[in-house]
N, C-alpha and C positions, 0 to 999 in steps of 0.2 A: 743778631741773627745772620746777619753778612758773612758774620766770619767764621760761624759754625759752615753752613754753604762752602765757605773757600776751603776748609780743613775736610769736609767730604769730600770735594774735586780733585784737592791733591793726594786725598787716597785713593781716590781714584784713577788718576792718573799715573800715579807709581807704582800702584798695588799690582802684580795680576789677577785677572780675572777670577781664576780659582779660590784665592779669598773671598771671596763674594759669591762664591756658588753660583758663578756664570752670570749672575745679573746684579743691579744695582739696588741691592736691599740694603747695603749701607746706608744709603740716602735716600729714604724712604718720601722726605719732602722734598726734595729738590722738585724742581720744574719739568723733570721729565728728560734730561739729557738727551739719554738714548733715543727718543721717540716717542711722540702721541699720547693723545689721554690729559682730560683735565678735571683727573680727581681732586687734584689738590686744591684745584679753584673752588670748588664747593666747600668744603672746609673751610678755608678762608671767608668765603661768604658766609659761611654760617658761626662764625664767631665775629666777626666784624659786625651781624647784625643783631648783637646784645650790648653793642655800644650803641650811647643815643651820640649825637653829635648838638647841641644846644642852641648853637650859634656860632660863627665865625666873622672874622672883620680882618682884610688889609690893614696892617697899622703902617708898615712901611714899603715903600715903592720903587726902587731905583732899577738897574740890572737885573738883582735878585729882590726878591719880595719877603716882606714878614706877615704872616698869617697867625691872630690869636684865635686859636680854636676851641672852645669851650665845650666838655663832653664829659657824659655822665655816665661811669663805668660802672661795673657787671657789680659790681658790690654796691652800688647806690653811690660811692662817693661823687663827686663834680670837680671834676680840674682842669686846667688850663694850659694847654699848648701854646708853644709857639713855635711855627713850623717853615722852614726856607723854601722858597718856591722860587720860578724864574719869572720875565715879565712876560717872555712871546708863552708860555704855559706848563702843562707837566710833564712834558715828554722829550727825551733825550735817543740819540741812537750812539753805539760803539761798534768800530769796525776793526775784524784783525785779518790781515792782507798776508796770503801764504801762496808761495811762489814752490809749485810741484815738483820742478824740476831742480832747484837748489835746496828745496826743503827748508826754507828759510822764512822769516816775517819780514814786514817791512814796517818799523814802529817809528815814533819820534818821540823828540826832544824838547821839552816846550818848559817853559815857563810858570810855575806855580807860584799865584799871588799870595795866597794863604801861609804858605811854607816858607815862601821869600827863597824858592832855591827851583834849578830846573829836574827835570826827572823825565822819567822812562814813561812813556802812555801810549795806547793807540789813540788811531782816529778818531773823533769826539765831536758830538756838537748837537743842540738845540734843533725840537722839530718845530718849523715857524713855519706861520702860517703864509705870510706871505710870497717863504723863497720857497715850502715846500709843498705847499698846501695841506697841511698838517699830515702829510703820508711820511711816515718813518723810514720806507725804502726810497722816498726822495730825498728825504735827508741824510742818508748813509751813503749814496752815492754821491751828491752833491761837497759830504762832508772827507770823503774819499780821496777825491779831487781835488778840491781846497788844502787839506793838509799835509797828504799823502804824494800829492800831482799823480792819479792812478786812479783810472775808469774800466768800465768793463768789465769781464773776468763772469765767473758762475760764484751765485750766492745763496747762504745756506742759513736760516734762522736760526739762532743758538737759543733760542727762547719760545717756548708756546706763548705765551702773553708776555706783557713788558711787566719787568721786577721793578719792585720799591727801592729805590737806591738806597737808603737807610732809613731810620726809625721818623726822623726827625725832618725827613725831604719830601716835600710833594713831586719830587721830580721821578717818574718811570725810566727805566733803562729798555730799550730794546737793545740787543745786539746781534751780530751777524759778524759769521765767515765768509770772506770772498778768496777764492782761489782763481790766481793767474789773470788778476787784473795788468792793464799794461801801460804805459809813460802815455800820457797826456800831453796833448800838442800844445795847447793853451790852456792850463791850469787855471782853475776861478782862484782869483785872489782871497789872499787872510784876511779875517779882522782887524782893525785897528789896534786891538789894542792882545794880538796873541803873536810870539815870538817862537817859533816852531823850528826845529831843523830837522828833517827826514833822514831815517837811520834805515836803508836796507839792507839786506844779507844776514840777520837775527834769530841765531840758533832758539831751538824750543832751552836748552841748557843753560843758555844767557838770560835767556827770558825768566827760567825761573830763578835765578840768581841773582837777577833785579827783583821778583818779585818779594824774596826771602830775606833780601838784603837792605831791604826800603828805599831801593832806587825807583820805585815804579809806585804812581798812586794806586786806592788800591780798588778804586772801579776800572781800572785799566788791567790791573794785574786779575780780576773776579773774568774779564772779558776773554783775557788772555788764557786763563783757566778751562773755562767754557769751551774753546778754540781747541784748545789742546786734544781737551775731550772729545771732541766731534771729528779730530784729524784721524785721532786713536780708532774710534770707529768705523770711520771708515777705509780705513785701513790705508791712511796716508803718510803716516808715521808708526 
């Protein structure tokens, strides 16, 4: 479903307008981009609750977590999930930091374990309860700062509710645009174990040319997407 979503955005974002009869009937489920409204939360609730869910158990526990989740779908069958989660919980935030006056991002470089190679991402990171108090714009600003070295600035929900990162994740995405955040005096320190180098001055053009080109993972690149969209709107590109 991710990537039907990312294939709307970039029609959207390249398309003009007048293909779409002024509005976004392309994407009929998207989250609402443009603005307001949570039709499509009711839908979702009303098909999620013809699934039963049976039972679930942590099987495994470290950084990330394994969840076997037993559920009994719409046709009567019974199957078994196993689903990744994190340990501090389900909620993640992504920030894309856009600078007005050069019209540029400000992204980084970090290290993907999975991949064994580095890549193009925004700002990223776990909402915890104890750095944030489980508030997702504490942790977007916290996470801003930390990766970014960049606080302050005006910020803009790219999201009515937080999205299922994919099929198989219990972890939610919030995301946000922040415009004209500014260099941090005393930046909060990285993780232990993340290797990050801050890229600013990052055309939208670059940007999609990592996204296109598999330089950027691709909850960074869906962010980045999102970003694009809401700059387009409001008329900042």
């Amino acid at each position: 479903m991710i990537f039907l979503h990312l294939f709307r955005l970039v029609l959207y974002v390249f398309l003009p307008m007048h293909c779409f009869g002024g509005s976004l009937s392309v994407a009929p489920n998207l989250w609402k981009v443009r603005g307001g409204g949570n039709e499509n939360i009711k839908d979702v609730d009303a098909v999620s609750s013809s699934f039963q869910v049976l039972n679930e158990k942590v099987v495994y526990s470290g950084w990330r977590t394994i969840t076997k989740r037993k559920v009994r779908m719409r046709s009567g069958k019974v199957v078994d999930f196993d689903l990744v989660g994190v340990k501090t919980g389900g909620g993640a935030v992504l920030i894309f930091a856009w600078d007005t006056q050069t019209k540029t991002a400000t992204l980084i470089r970090e290290y993907m374990p999975a991949s064994n190679s580095i890549l193009w991402g925004l700002a990223a990171g776990l909402i915890e309860e104890k750095k944030h108090g489980n508030d997702p714009s504490v942790a977007a600003r916290y996470e801003l700062e930390e990766e970014c070295h960049l606080t302050g600035g005006t910020w803009i929900p790219l999201t009515n509710v937080p999205s299922a990162m994919d099929k198989y994740a219990l972890t939610d995405i919030t995301a946000y645009l922040v415009l004209d955040p500014t260099p941090a005096i005393n930046p909060k320190p990285l993780d232990e174990e993340e290797d990050i180098e801050i890229i600013p001055g990052v055309s939208i053009d670059k940007i999609m040319e990592y996204i296109s080109n598999g330089g950027m993972n691709l909850v960074s690149g869906w962010g980045c997407l999102l970003a694009i969209a809401k700059l387009k709107e409001i008329g900042e590109v």
